[in-house]
C-alpha positions, 0 to 999 in steps of 0.5 A, spaced: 675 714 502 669 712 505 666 707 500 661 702 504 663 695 499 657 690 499 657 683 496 650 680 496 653 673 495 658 670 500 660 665 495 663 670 491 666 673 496 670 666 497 672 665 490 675 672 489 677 672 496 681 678 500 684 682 495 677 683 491 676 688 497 682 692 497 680 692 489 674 697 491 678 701 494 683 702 488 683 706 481 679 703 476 679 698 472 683 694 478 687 688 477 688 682 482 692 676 480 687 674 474 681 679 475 680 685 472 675 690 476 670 695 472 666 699 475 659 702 472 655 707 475 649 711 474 648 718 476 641 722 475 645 730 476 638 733 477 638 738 471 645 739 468 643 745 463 647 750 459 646 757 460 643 759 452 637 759 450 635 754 445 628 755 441 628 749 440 629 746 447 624 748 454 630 750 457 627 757 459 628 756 466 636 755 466 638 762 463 640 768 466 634 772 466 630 767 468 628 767 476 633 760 477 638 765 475 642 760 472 648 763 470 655 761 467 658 761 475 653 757 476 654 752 471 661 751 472 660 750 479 655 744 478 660 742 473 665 741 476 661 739 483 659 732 479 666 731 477 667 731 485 663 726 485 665 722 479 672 722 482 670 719 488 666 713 485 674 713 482 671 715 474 668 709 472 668 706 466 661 706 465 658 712 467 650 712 466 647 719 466 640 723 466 638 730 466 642 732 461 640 737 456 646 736 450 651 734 447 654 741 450 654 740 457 656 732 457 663 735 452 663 740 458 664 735 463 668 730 460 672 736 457 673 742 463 674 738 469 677 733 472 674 728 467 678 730 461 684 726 464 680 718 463 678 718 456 670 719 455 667 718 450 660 720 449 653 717 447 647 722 446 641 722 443 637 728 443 629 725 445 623 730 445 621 729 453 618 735 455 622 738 460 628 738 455 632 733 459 636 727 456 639 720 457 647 719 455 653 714 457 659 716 458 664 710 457 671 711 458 675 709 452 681 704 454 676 700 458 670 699 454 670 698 446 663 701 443 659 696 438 652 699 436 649 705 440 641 707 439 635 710 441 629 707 444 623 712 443 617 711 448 610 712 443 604 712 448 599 709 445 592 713 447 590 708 452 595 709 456 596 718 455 596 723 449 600 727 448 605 726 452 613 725 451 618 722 455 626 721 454 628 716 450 632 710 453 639 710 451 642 702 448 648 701 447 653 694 446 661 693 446 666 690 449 668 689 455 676 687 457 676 686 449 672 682 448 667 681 454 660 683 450 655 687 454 648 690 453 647 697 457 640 701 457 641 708 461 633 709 463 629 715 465 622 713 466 616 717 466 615 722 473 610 720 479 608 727 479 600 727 479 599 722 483 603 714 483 596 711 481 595 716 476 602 716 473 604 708 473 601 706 466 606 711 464 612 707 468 609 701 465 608 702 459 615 704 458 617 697 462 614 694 457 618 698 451 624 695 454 622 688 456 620 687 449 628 690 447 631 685 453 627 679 450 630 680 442 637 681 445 636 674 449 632 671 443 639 672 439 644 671 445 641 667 450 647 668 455 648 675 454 650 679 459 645 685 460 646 691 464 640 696 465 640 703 469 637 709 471 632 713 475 625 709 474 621 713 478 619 707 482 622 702 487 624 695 486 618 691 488 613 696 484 610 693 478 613 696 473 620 694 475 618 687 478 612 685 474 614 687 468 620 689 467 621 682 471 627 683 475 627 679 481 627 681 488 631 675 491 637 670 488 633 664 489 630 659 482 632 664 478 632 662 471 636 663 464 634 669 460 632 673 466 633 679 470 635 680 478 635 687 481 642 688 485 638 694 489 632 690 493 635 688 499 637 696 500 630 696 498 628 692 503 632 695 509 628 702 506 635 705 504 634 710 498 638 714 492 632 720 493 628 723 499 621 726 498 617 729 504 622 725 509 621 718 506 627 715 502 626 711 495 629 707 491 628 711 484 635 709 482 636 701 480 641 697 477 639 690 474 642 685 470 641 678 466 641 672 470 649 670 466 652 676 470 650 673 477 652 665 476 657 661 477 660 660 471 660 667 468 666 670 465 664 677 468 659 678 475 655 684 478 659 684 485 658 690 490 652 694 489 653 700 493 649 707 494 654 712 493 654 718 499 659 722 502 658 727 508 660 733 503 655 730 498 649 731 504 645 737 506 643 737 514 635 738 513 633 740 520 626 737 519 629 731 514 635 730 517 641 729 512 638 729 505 642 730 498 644 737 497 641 739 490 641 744 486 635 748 487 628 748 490 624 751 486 627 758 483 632 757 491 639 756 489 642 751 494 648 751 490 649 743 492 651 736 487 644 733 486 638 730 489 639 724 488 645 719 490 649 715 485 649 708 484 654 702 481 657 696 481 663 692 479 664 688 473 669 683 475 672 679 469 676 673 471 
């Protein structure tokens, strides 16, 4: 399998040692000696409908008579075309996903295809985004205990945009290993479309929704073990994410009750998750607190990897190889997603 395993710290690569790298290539959760290894992912699956009509729901373009001509076939297909994927991140036990539209679907895919073999279990909000798509995470069961799951509404304020509606942010809190306590936040921030001057108040303000939760969780529990995931529509240096949000670029002075983005140094390189007209972007982050990157952590953030294979990929003859999606407009493509997954490993000791 041709998982690419980076370690952004040399220290930790000393103290985990050769056997945390044969550890990436194993099923998970893996166990080396005295270590424990958890992966957590994040999928953006790029419109996973079901195929009815649901008046409730903007879901007019996934049906069969509508011009996608989305149909049961197509369904399953996609269905089990994601689950190739998740297997080959080797089911994670942690799994943030956007672009769902229903608990329906998430029970499809944990239900009819491979996933049904690992346990997951489902936290689903219904949210009131205009397009119809949710936020979910799905865990598997033996690996992560959960404590409390919610919704975080995003409430515009005039000032920023009226009548406007996004997806809510999905929080959830549980154990770990059995006891570990970790805070997940599965995100899918407003769209650049009409312009990333025009549309960045949006993104900020949403930032500033989850800042705010952040800052709650460390004023109870200021060691507490964050992760936050997702598609944010902007890339690791924007102010949304750096300014914010305050998730650092670099590991150097970083404070207590702080948060470092794992994706920065891709970011940097000008490695993306989504290409749009030829140009890659880091759209898909994964950020934690400062307690899951220091020394003397129960449980650390190791080998942010951005997840792609060859049969993942569409050779675009203007673009090169891009990720191959769904759809282009009504044009069915028949592909995975047009974004790249993403994940770390937790590694317990």
């Amino acid at each position: 399998m041709k998982l690419f395993c980076h370690l952004l710290y040399p220290t930790l690569l000393m103290l985990l040692g050769f056997a945390f790298f044969q550890s990436c290539l194993s099923s998970q959760p893996t166990q080396s000696n005295d270590l424990k290894i958890y992966r957590a992912a994040y999928y953006n699956v790029e419109n996973l409908f079901d195929t009815l009509d649901h008046p409730s729901k903007n879901d007019d373009r996934f049906t069969p008579e509508s011009d996608k001509k989305w149909n049961t076939e197509r369904y399953f297909d996609k269905l089990n075309k994601l689950s190739k994927v998740i297997a080959a991140m080797e089911y994670p036990s942690i799994l943030g996903l956007s672009e769902v539209e229903n608990n329906a679907v998430l029970k499809d895919l944990i239900n009819e295809t491979s996933l049904k073999n690992h346990s997951y279990q489902i936290v689903h909000f219904e949210s009131p985004d205009e397009r119809g798509i949710d936020n979910a995470l799905l865990f598997q069961k033996d690996h992560f205990k959960l404590i409390h799951a919610e919704n975080i509404r995003i409430n515009f304020p005039k000032e920023v945009v009226e009548n406007d509606f996004t997806r809510d942010i999905v929080y959830v809190n549980g154990k770990l290993a059995g006891n570990e306590i970790l805070h997940i936040f599965v995100n899918h921030w407003p769209s650049r479309r009409g312009g990333v001057p025009e549309s960045e108040p949006k993104r900020t303000y949403v930032a500033s929704v989850l800042k705010a939760k952040v800052d709650e969780i460390f004023a109870k529990s200021p060691n507490a073990n964050i992760l936050i995931i997702g598609d944010l529509n902007d890339e690791t240096d924007n102010t949304s994410v750096s300014k914010t949000l305050g998730a650092k670029l670099s590991l150097d002075n970083l404070e207590d009750q702080s948060l470092y983005n794992l994706m920065s140094g891709f970011d940097q390189k000008g490695i993306g998750t989504y290409q749009y007209r030829g140009n890659w972007n880091l759209m898909d982050n994964i950020i934690v607190s400062t307690t899951l990157i220091n020394s003397g952590s129960k449980i650390k953030a190791t080998n942010p990897t951005i997840f792609q294979q060859d049969w993942m990929m569409y050779d675009d003859s203007k673009h090169g190889k891009v990720p191959s999606k769904s759809y282009g407009g009504p044009n069915y493509y028949g592909g995975y997603s047009d974004h790249l997954p993403v994940y770390i490993d937790l590694v317990i000791q």
